[in-house]
TORMI-449402 format. One record per residue (C-alpha): residue number from 1; residue in three letters; chain; x, y, z. Coordinates in Angstrom, 2 decimals. Layout:
! residues N
resi=NUM	resn=Ala	chain=A	x=X	y=Y	z=Z
...
//
This chain:
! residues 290
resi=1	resn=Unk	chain=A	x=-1.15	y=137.86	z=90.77
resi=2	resn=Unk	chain=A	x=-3.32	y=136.28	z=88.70
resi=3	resn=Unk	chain=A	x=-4.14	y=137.00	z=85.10
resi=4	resn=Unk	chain=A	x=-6.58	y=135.43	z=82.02
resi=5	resn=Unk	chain=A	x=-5.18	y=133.88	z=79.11
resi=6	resn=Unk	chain=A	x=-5.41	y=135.51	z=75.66
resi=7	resn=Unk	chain=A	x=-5.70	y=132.28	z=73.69
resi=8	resn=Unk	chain=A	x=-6.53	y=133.95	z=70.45
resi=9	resn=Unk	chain=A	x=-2.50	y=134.31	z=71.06
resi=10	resn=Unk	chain=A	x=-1.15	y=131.37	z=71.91
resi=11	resn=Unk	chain=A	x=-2.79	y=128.43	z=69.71
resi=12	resn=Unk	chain=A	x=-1.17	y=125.77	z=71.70
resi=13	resn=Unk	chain=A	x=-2.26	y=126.75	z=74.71
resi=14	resn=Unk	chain=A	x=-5.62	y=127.00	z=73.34
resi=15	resn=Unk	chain=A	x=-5.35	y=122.95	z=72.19
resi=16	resn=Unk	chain=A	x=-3.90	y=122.52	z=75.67
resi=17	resn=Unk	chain=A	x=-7.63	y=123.93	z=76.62
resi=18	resn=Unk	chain=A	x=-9.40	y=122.07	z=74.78
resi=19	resn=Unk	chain=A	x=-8.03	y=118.67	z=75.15
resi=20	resn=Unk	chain=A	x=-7.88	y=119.26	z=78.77
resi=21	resn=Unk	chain=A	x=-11.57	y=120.08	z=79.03
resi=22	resn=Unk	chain=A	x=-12.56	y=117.22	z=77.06
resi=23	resn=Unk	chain=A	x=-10.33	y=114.40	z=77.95
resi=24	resn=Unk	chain=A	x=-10.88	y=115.15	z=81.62
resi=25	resn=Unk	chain=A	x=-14.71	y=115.21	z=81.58
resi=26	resn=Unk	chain=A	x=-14.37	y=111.66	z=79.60
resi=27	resn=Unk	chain=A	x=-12.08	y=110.66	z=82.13
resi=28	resn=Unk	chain=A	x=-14.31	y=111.43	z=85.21
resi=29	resn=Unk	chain=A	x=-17.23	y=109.58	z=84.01
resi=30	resn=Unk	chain=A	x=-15.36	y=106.78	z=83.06
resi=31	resn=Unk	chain=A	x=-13.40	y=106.32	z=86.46
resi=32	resn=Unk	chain=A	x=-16.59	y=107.52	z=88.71
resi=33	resn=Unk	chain=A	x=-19.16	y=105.55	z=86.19
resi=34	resn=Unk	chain=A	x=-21.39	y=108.74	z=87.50
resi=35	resn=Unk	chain=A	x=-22.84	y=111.55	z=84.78
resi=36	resn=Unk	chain=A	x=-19.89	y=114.20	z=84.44
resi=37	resn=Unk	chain=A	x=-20.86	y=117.58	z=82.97
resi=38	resn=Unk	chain=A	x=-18.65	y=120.58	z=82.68
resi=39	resn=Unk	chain=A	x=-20.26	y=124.13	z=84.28
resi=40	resn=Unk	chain=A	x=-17.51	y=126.54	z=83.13
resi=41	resn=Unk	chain=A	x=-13.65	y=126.86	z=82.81
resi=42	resn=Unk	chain=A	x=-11.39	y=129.18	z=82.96
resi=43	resn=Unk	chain=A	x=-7.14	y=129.35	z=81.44
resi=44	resn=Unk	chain=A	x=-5.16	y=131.98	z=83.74
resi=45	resn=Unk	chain=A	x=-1.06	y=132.36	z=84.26
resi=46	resn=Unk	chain=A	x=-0.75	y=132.44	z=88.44
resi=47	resn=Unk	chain=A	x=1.71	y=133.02	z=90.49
resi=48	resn=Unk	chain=A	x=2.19	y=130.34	z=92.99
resi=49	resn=Unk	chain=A	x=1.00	y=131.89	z=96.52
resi=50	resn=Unk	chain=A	x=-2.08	y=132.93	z=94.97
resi=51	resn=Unk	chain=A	x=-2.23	y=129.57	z=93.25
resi=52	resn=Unk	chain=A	x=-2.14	y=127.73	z=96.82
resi=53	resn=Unk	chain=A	x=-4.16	y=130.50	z=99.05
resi=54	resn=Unk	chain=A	x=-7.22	y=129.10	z=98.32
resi=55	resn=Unk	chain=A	x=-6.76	y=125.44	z=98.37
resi=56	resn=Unk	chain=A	x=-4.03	y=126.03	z=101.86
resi=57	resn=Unk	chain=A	x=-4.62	y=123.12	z=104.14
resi=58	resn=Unk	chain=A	x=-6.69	y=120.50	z=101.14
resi=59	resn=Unk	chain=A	x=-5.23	y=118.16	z=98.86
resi=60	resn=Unk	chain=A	x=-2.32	y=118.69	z=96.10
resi=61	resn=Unk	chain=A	x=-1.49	y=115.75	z=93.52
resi=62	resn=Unk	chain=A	x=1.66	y=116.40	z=91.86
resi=63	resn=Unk	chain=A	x=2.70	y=115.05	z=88.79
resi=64	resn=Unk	chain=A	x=5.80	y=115.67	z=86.37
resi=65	resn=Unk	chain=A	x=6.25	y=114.87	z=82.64
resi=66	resn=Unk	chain=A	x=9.32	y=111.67	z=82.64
resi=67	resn=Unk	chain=A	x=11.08	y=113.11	z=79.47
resi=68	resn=Unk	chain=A	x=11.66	y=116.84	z=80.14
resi=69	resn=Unk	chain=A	x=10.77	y=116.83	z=83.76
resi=70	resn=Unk	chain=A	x=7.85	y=119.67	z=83.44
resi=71	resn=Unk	chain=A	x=6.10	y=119.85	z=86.44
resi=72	resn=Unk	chain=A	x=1.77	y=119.91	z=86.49
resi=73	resn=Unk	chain=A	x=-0.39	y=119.84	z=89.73
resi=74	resn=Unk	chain=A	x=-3.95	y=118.91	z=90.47
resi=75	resn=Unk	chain=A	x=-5.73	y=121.36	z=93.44
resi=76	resn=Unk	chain=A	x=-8.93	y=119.41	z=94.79
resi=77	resn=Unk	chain=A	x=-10.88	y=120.36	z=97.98
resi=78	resn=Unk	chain=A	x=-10.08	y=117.45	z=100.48
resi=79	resn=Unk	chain=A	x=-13.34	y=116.57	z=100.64
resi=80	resn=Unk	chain=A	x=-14.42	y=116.32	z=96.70
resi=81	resn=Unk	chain=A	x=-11.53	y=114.54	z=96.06
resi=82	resn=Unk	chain=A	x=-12.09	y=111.83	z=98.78
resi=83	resn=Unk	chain=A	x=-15.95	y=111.69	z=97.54
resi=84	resn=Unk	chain=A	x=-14.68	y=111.01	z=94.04
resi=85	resn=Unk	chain=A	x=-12.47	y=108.58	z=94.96
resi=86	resn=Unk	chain=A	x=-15.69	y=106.82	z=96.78
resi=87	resn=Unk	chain=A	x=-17.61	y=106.74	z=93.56
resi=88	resn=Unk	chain=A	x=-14.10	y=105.10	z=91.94
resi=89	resn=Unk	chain=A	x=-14.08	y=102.02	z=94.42
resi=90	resn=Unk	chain=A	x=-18.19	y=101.96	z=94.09
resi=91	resn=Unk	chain=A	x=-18.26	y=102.63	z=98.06
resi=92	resn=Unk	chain=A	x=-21.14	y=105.10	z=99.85
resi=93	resn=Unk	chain=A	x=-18.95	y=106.03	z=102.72
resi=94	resn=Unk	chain=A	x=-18.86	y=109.75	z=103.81
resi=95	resn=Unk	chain=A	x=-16.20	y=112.18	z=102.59
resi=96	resn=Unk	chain=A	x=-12.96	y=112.83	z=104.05
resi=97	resn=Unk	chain=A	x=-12.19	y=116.26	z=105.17
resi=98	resn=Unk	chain=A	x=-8.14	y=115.08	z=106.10
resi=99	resn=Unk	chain=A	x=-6.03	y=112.42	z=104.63
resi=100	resn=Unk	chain=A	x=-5.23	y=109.29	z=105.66
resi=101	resn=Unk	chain=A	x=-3.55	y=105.83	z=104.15
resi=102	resn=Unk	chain=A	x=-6.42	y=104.72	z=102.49
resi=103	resn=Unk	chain=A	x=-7.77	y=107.94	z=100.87
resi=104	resn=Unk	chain=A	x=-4.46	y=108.83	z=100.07
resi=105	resn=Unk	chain=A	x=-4.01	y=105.59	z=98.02
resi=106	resn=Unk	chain=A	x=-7.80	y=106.04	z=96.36
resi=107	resn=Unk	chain=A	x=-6.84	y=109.26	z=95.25
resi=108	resn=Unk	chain=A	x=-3.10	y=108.71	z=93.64
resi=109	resn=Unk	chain=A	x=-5.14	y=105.89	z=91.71
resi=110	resn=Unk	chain=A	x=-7.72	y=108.20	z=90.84
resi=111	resn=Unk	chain=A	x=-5.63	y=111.29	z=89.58
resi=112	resn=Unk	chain=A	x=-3.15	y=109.19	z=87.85
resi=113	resn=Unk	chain=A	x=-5.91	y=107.73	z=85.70
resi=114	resn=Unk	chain=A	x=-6.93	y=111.48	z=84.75
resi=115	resn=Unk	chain=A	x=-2.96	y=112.54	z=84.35
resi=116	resn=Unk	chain=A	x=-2.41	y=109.49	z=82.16
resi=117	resn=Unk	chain=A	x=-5.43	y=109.99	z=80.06
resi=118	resn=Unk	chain=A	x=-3.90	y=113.34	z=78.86
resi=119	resn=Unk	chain=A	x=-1.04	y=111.62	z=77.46
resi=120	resn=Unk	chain=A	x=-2.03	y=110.58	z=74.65
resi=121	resn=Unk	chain=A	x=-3.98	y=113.47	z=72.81
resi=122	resn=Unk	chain=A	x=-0.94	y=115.59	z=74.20
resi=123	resn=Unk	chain=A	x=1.14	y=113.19	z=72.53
resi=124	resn=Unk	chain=A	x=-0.96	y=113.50	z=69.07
resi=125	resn=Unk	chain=A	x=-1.28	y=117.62	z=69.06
resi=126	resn=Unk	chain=A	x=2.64	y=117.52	z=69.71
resi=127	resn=Unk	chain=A	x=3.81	y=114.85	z=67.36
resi=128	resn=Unk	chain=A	x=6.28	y=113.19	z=70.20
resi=129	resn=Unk	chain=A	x=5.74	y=110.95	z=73.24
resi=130	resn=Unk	chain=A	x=4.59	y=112.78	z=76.30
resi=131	resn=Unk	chain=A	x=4.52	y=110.57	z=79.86
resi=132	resn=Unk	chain=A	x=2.96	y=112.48	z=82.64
resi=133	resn=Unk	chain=A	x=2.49	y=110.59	z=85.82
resi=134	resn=Unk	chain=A	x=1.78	y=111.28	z=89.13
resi=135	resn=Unk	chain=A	x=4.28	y=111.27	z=91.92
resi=136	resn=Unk	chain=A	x=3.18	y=112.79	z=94.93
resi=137	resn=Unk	chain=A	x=-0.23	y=113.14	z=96.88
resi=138	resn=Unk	chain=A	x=-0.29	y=115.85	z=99.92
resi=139	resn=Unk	chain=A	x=-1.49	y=118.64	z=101.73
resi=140	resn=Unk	chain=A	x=-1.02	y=121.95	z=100.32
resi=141	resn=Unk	chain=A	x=1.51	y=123.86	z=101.92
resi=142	resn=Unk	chain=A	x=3.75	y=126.90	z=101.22
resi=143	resn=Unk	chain=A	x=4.96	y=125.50	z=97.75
resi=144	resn=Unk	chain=A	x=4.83	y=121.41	z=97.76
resi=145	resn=Unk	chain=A	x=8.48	y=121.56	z=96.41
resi=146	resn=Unk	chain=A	x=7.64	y=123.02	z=92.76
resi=147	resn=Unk	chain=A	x=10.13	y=125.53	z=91.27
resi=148	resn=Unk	chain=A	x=8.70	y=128.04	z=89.15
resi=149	resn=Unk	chain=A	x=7.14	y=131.33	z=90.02
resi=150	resn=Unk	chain=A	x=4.60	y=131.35	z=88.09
resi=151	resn=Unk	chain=A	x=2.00	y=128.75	z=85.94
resi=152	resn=Unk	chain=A	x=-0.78	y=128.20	z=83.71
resi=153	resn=Unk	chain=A	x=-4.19	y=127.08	z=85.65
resi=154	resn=Unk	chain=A	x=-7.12	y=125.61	z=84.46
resi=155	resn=Unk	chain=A	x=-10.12	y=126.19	z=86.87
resi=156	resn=Unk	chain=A	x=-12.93	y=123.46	z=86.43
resi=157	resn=Unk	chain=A	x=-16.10	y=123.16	z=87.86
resi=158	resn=Unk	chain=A	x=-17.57	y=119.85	z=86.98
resi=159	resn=Unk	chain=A	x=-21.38	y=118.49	z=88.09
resi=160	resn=Unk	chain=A	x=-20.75	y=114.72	z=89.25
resi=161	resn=Unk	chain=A	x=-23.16	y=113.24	z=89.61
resi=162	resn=Unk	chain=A	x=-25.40	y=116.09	z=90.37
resi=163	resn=Unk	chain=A	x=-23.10	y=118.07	z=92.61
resi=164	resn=Unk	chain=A	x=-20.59	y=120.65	z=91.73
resi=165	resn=Unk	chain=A	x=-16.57	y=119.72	z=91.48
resi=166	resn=Unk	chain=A	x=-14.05	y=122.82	z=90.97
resi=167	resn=Unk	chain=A	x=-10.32	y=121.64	z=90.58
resi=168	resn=Unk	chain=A	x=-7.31	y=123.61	z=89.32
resi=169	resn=Unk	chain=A	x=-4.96	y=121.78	z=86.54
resi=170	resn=Unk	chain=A	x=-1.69	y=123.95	z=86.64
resi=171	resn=Unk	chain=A	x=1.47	y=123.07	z=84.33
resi=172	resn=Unk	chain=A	x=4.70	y=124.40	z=84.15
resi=173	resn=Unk	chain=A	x=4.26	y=127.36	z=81.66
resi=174	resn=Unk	chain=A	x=7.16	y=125.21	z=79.56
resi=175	resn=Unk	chain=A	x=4.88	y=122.99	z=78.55
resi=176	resn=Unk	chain=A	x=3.97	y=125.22	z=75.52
resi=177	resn=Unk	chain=A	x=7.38	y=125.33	z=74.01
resi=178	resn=Unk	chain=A	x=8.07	y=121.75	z=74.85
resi=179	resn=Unk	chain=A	x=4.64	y=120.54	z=72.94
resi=180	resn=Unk	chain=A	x=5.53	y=123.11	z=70.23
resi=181	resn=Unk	chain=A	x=9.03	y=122.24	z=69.61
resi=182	resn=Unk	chain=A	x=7.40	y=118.49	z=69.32
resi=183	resn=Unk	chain=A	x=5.38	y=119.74	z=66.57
resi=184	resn=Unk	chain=A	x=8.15	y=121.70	z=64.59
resi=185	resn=Unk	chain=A	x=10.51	y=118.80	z=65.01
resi=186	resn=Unk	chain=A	x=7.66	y=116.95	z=62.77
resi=187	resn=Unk	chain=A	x=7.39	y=119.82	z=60.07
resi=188	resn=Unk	chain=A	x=11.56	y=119.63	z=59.66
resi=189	resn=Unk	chain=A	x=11.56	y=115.95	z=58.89
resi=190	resn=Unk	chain=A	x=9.00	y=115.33	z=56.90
resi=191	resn=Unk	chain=A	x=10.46	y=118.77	z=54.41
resi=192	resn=Unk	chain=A	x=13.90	y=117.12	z=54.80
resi=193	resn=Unk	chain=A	x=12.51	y=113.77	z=53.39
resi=194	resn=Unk	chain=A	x=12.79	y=114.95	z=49.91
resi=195	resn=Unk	chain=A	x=9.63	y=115.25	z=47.35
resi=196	resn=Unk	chain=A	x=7.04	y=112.43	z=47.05
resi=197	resn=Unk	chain=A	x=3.68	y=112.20	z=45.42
resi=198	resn=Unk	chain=A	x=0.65	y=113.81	z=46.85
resi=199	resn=Unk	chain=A	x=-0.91	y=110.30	z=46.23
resi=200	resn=Unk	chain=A	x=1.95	y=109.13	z=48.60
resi=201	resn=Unk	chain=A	x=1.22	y=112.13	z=51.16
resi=202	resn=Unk	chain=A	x=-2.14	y=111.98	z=50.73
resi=203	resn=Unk	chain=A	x=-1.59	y=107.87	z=52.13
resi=204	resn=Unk	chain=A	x=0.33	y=108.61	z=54.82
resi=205	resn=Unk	chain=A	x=-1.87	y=111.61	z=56.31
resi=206	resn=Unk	chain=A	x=-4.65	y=109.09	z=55.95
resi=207	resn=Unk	chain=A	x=-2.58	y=106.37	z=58.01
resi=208	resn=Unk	chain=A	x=-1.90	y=108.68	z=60.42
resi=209	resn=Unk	chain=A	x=-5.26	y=109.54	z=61.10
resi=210	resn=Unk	chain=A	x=-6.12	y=106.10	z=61.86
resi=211	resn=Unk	chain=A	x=-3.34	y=105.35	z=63.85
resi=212	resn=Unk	chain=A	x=-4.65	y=108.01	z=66.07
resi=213	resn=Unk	chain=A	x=-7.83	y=106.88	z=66.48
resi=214	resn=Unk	chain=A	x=-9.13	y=105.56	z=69.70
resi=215	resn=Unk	chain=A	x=-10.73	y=102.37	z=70.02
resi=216	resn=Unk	chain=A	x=-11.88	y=100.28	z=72.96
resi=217	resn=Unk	chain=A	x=-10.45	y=97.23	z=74.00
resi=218	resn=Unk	chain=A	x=-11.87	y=94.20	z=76.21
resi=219	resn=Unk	chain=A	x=-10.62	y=91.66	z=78.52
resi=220	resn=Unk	chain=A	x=-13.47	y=88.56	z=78.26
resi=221	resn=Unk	chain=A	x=-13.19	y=86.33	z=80.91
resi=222	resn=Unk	chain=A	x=-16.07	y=84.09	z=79.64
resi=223	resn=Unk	chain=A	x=-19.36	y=84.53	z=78.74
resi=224	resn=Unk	chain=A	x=-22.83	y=82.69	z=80.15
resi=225	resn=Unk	chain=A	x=-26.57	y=82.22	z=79.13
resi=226	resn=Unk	chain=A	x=-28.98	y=82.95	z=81.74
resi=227	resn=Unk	chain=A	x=-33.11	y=82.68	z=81.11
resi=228	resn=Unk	chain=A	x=-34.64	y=86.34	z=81.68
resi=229	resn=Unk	chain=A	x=-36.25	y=85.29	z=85.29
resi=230	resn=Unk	chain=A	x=-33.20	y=84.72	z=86.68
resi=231	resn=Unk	chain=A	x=-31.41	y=88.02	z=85.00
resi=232	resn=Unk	chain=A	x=-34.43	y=89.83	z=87.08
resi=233	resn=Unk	chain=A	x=-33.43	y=87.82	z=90.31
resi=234	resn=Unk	chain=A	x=-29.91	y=88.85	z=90.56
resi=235	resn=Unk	chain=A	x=-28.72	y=90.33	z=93.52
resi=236	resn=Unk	chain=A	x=-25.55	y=91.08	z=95.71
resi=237	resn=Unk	chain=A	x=-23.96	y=88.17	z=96.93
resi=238	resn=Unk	chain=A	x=-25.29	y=85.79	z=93.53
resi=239	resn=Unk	chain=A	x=-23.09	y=83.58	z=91.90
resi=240	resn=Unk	chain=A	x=-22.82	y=83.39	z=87.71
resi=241	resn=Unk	chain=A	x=-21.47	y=80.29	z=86.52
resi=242	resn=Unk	chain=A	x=-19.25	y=81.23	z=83.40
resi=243	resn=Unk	chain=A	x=-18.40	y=78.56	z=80.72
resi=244	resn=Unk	chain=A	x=-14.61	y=79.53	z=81.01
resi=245	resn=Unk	chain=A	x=-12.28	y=76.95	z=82.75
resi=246	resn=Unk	chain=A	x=-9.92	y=78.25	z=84.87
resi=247	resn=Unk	chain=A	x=-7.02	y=77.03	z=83.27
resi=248	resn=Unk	chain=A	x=-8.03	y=78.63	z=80.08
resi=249	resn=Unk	chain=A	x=-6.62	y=81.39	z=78.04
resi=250	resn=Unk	chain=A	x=-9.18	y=84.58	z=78.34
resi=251	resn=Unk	chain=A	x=-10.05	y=86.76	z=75.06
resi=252	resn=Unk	chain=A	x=-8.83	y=90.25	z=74.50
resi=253	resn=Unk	chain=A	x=-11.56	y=91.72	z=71.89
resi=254	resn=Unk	chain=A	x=-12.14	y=94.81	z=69.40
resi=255	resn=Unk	chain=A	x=-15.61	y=95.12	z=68.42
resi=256	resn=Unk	chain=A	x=-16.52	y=91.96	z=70.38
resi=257	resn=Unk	chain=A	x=-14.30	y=90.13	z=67.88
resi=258	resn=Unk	chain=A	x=-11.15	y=88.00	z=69.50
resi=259	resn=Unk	chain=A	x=-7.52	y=89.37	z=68.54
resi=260	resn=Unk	chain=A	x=-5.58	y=87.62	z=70.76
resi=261	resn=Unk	chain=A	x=-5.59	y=85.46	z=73.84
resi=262	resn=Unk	chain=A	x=-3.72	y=85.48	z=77.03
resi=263	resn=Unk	chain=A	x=-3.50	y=85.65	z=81.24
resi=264	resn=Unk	chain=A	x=-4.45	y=88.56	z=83.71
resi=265	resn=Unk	chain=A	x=-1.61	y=90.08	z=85.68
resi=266	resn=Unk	chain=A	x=-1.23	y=92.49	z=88.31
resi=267	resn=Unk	chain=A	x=1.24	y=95.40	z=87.40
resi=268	resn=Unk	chain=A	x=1.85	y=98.47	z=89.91
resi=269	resn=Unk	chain=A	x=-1.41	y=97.74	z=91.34
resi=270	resn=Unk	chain=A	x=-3.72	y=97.74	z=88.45
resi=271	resn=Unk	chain=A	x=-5.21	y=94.55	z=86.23
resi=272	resn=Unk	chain=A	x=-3.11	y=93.91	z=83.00
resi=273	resn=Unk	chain=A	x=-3.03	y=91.42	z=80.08
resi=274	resn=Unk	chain=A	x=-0.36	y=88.91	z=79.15
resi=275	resn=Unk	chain=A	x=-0.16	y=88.41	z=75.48
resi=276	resn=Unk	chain=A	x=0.15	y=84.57	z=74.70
resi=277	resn=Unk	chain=A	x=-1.16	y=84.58	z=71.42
resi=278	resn=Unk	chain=A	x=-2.73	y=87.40	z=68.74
resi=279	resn=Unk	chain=A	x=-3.09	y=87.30	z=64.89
resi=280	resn=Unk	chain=A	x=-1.42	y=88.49	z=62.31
resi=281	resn=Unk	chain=A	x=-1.49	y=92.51	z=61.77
resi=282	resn=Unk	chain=A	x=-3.16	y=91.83	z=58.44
resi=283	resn=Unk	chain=A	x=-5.87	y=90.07	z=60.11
resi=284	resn=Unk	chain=A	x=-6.49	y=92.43	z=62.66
resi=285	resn=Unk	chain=A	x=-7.14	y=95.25	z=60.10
resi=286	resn=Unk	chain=A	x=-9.43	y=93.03	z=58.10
resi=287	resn=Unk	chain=A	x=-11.63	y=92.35	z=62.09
resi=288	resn=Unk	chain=A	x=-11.42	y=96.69	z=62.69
resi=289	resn=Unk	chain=A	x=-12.63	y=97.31	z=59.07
resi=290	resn=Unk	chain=A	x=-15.53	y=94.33	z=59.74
//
């Protein structure tokens, strides 16, 4: 059975909506560097046979939250999935329509870069840390080991790079009360802090905002000068000479101005930076507000 959400109802899940539709579409054109635009959407409660009878045979990513172990699922045609993960690795090859090692690998990559990226606004509308990460990729079968009868499903249909993309999101329907009780956990300390100035408030509300802002971050391994003619004759297989040594510290940048220095490492597969040295917080304000 499968029936629409009321949102007008249920606020939360509404944000849920929202942030979904918006952080994912970021998300996508990020990881696939290809135009992302969202066709239409849809919020439903499911039951879990109908949830898998269309998708029966492709690809299920499943993913759990690491703090109250609520369960959420991605649903992707085997086939878009694999050609996403093509445009992710920059490769032209032709879709998959089974998994193997390799696509299997491409896509847990993939989809845990679009779980992960939900953290964080989650994390903001709820007022308490939220971890979701994906632990399983598979073929759908008669219920991929989740427990509940029922969930919430987002249907997406997303034009990639000028071809369609529909996907189901589905979470555990106690992700509303667990992102709710977040956010009531935040009203009750702040009225059990006692009285303080609305010039004090006022401060802190404005802190917050900026705390939650996103900004960008760079790794710069070095930089080089090139004339224009030999910009235009770049091609595959060129060489540019950077002025970086190789023993060097490399630059970690906001707003192309250096914050602190370091090393590249390798964590879990993906490219991460070794603090060595940074500046003080004070200075690092004075660079953001520069």
């Amino acid at each position: 059975m499968k029936e629409t959400v009321d949102l007008s109802t249920s606020p939360m899940l509404g944000s849920i909506f929202d942030i979904c539709k918006e952080t994912l579409a970021s998300s996508l054109q990020g990881i696939t560097s290809a135009e992302v635009k969202l066709d239409s959407s849809e919020m439903n409660t499911v039951d879990l046979e109908t949830l898998f009878i269309s998708h029966a045979g492709e690809t299920i990513i499943k993913a759990i939250e690491s703090s109250s172990d609520i369960e959420l699922g991605l649903l992707f045609k085997t086939t878009d999935i694999s050609r996403l993960s093509n445009l992710m690795l920059g490769g032209d090859e032709d879709p998959k329509s089974e998994l193997d090692e390799d696509t299997i690998d491409a896509v847990r990559e993939l989809t845990n870069q679009l779980v992960m990226s939900l953290n964080v606004p989650f994390a903001s509308e709820s007022k308490q840390q939220v971890s979701m990460k994906v632990n399983d990729v598979a073929v759908v079968g008669s219920d991929n080991g989740y427990a509940e009868e029922s969930y919430i499903s987002m249907e997406f249909v997303f034009n990639i790079a000028g071809k369609p993309v529909p996907f189901i999101l589905f979470f555990d329907p106690a992700i509303e009360s667990y992102l709710i009780s977040g956010a009531k956990k935040e009203v009750v300390s702040s009225s059990l802090g006692g009285e303080t100035s609305s010039n004090a408030q006022q401060a802190n509300l404005n802190l917050d905002l900026l705390l939650d802002i996103d900004i960008p971050i760079s790794v710069r391994m070095g930089t080089a000068k090139l004339f224009l003619k030999d910009i235009l004759g770049l091609g595959p297989g060129n060489i540019v000479e950077l002025e970086q040594g190789v023993d060097e510290q490399i630059d970690l940048t906001i707003n192309d101005k250096v914050i602190a220095r370091g090393e590249v490492v390798i964590v879990d597969g993906y490219f991460g930076f070794r603090i060595k040295e940074i500046i003080s917080r004070a200075e690092r304000i004075r660079k953001l507000k520069d």
